[in-house]
C-alpha positions in Angstrom: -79.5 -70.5 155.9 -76.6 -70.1 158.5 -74.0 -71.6 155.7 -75.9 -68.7 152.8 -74.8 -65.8 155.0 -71.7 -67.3 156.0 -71.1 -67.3 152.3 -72.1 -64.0 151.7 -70.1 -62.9 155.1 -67.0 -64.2 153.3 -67.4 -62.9 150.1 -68.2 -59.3 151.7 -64.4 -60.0 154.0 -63.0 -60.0 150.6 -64.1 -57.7 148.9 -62.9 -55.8 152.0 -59.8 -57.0 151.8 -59.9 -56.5 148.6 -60.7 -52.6 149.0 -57.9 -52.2 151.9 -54.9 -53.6 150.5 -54.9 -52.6 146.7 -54.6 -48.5 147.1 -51.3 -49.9 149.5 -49.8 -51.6 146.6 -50.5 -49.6 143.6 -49.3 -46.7 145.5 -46.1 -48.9 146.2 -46.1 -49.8 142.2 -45.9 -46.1 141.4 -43.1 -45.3 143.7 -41.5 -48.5 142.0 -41.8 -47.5 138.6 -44.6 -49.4 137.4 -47.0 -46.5 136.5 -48.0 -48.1 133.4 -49.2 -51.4 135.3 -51.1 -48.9 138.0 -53.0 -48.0 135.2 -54.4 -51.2 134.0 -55.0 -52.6 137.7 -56.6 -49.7 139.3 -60.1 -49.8 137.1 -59.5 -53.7 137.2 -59.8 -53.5 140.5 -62.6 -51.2 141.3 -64.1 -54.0 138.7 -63.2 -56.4 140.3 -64.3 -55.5 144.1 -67.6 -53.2 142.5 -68.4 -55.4 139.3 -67.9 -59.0 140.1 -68.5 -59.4 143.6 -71.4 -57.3 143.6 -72.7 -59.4 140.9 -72.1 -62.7 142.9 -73.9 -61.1 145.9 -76.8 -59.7 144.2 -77.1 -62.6 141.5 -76.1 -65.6 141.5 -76.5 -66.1 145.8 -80.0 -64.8 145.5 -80.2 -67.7 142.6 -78.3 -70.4 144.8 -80.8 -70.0 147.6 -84.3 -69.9 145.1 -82.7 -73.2 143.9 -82.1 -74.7 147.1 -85.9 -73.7 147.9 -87.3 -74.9 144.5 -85.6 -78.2 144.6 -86.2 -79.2 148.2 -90.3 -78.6 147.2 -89.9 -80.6 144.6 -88.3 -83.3 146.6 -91.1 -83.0 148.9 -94.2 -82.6 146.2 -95.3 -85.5 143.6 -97.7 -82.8 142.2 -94.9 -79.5 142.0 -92.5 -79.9 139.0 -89.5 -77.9 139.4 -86.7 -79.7 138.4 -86.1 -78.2 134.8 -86.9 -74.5 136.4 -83.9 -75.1 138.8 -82.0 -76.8 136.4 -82.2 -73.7 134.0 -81.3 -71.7 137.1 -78.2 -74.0 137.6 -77.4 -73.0 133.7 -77.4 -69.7 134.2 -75.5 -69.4 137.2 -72.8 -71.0 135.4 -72.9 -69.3 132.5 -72.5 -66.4 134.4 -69.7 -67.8 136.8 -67.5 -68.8 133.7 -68.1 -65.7 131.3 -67.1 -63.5 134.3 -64.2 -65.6 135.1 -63.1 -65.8 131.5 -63.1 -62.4 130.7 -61.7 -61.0 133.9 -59.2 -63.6 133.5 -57.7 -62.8 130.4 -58.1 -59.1 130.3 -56.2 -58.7 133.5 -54.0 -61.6 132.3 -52.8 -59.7 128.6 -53.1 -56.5 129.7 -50.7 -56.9 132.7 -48.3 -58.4 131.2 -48.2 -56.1 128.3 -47.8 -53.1 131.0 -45.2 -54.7 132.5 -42.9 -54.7 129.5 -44.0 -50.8 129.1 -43.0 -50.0 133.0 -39.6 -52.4 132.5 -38.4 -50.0 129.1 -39.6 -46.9 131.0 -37.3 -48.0 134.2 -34.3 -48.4 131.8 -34.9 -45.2 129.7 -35.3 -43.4 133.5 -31.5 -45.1 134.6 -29.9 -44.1 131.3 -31.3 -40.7 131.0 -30.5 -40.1 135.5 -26.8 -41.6 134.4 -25.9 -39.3 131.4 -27.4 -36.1 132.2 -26.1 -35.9 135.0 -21.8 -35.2 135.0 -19.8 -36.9 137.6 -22.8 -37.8 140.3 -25.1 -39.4 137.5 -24.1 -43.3 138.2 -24.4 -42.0 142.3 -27.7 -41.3 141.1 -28.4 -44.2 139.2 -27.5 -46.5 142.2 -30.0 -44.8 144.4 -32.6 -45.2 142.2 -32.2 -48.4 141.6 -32.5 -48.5 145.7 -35.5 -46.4 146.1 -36.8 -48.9 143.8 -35.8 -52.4 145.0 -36.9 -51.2 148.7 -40.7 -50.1 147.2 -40.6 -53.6 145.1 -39.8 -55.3 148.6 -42.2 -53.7 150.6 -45.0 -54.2 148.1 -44.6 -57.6 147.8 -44.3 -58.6 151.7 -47.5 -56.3 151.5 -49.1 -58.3 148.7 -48.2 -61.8 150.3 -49.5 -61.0 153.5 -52.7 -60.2 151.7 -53.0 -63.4 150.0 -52.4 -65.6 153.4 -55.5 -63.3 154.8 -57.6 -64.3 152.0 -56.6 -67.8 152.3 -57.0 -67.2 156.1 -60.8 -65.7 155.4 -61.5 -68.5 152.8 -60.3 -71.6 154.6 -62.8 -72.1 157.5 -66.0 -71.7 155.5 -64.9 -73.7 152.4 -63.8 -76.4 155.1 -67.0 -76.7 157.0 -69.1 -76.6 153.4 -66.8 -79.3 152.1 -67.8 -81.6 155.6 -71.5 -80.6 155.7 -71.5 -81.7 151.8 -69.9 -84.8 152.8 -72.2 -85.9 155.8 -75.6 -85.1 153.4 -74.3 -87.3 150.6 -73.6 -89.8 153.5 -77.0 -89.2 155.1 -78.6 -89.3 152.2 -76.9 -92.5 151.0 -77.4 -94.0 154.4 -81.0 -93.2 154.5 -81.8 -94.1 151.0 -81.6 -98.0 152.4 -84.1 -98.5 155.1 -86.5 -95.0 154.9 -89.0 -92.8 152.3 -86.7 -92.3 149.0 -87.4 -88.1 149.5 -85.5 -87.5 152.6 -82.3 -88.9 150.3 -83.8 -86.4 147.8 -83.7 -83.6 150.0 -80.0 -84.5 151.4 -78.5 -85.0 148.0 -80.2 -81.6 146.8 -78.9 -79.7 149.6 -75.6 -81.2 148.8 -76.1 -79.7 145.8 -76.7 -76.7 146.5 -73.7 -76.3 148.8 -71.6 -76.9 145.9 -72.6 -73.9 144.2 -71.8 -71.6 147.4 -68.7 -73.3 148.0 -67.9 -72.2 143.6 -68.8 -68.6 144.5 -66.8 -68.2 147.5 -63.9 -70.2 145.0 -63.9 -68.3 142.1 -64.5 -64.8 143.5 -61.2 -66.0 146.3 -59.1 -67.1 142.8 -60.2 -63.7 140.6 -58.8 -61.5 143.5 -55.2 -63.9 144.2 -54.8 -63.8 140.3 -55.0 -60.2 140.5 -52.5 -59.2 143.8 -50.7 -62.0 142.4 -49.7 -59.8 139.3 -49.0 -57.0 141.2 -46.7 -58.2 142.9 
């Protein structure tokens, strides 16, 4: 139970994160040119932060924790059959996991860098148009643009790599003690499997299990948003 809302605590921090940082850089991509990319990212995020990680806290955890449930039971229980209930649970959530992944993954994938090709012939048709419309001052002009520019590209980036070591900051500890905790019941349930009733290994190997699935969710929802800050910046 601690570990479930631990997981949920850390999916929550992202989407937080998530929520925070991305009006700083895609005000940042505007002032840099790239209001074609603003455009694709800012519904991809609000998808993102209100579409996927809403569905990974109302769905598939709520799923996790029945299956943990329904398979220690039938661990437990000679007379309870479960297993091919929380083995079509197991389906679904991945299912779920990978379309979500998939799509996500190569909409924000094509679409971005499409965009960017847009924003890069807009920035050149901007320089050539600032340079010889204006007599005399235009290349004057043309140099401070390209400043105004390179300083908003810096700024977002330092902005957008800082966010990324907070996520891995937020992600490391939980997916760290999950991976140990895993470990140990495997042991446990290894160890015990020798000398006491073949259940308790049941039980341990389940709730491995189990912890494998919170330890995806925390994963893929951590790699959807890094893909995505990633191509901004």
């Amino acid at each position: 139970i601690s570990i479930y809302n631990n997981t949920k605590n850390t999916i929550e921090n992202i989407a937080k994160l998530t929520e925070i940082m991305s009006p700083i850089i895609l005000t940042l991509m505007v002032a840099s040119g790239s209001t074609s990319s603003v455009a694709l990212y800012k519904p991809a995020v609000t998808f993102l932060s209100s579409g996927i990680i809403n569905i990974v806290l109302d769905v598939i955890l709520p799923l996790i924790g029945v299956i943990g449930i329904l398979s220690i039971v039938s661990c437990f229980s000679n007379t309870i059959k479960l297993k091919r209930l929380c083995e079509t649970a197991n389906s679904i959530i991945k299912w779920i996991l990978g379309l979500t992944t998939t799509i996500f993954g190569l909409f924000i994938t094509i679409q971005g860098i499409s965009s960017a090709c847009y924003d890069g012939i807009s920035i050149r048709a901007a320089k050539y148009a600032i340079t010889n419309s204006i007599p005399l001052v235009g290349s004057m002009f043309k140099d401070g643009f390209d400043l105004v520019i390179a300083g908003s590209v810096l700024i977002k980036n330092a902005i957008g790599i800082l966010s990324l070591f907070i996520m891995l900051f937020v992600i490391f500890s939980p997916i760290s003690y999950m991976i140990i905790f895993s470990f140990l019941l495997k042991f446990a349930g290894g160890l015990s499997e020798t000398f006491s009733d073949i259940r308790i290994s049941d039980v341990c190997f389940s709730i491995s299990k189990t912890l494998s699935y919170l330890i995806t969710s925390i994963l893929i929802v951590g790699f959807m948003v890094f893909i995505t800050i990633l191509l901004m910046i």
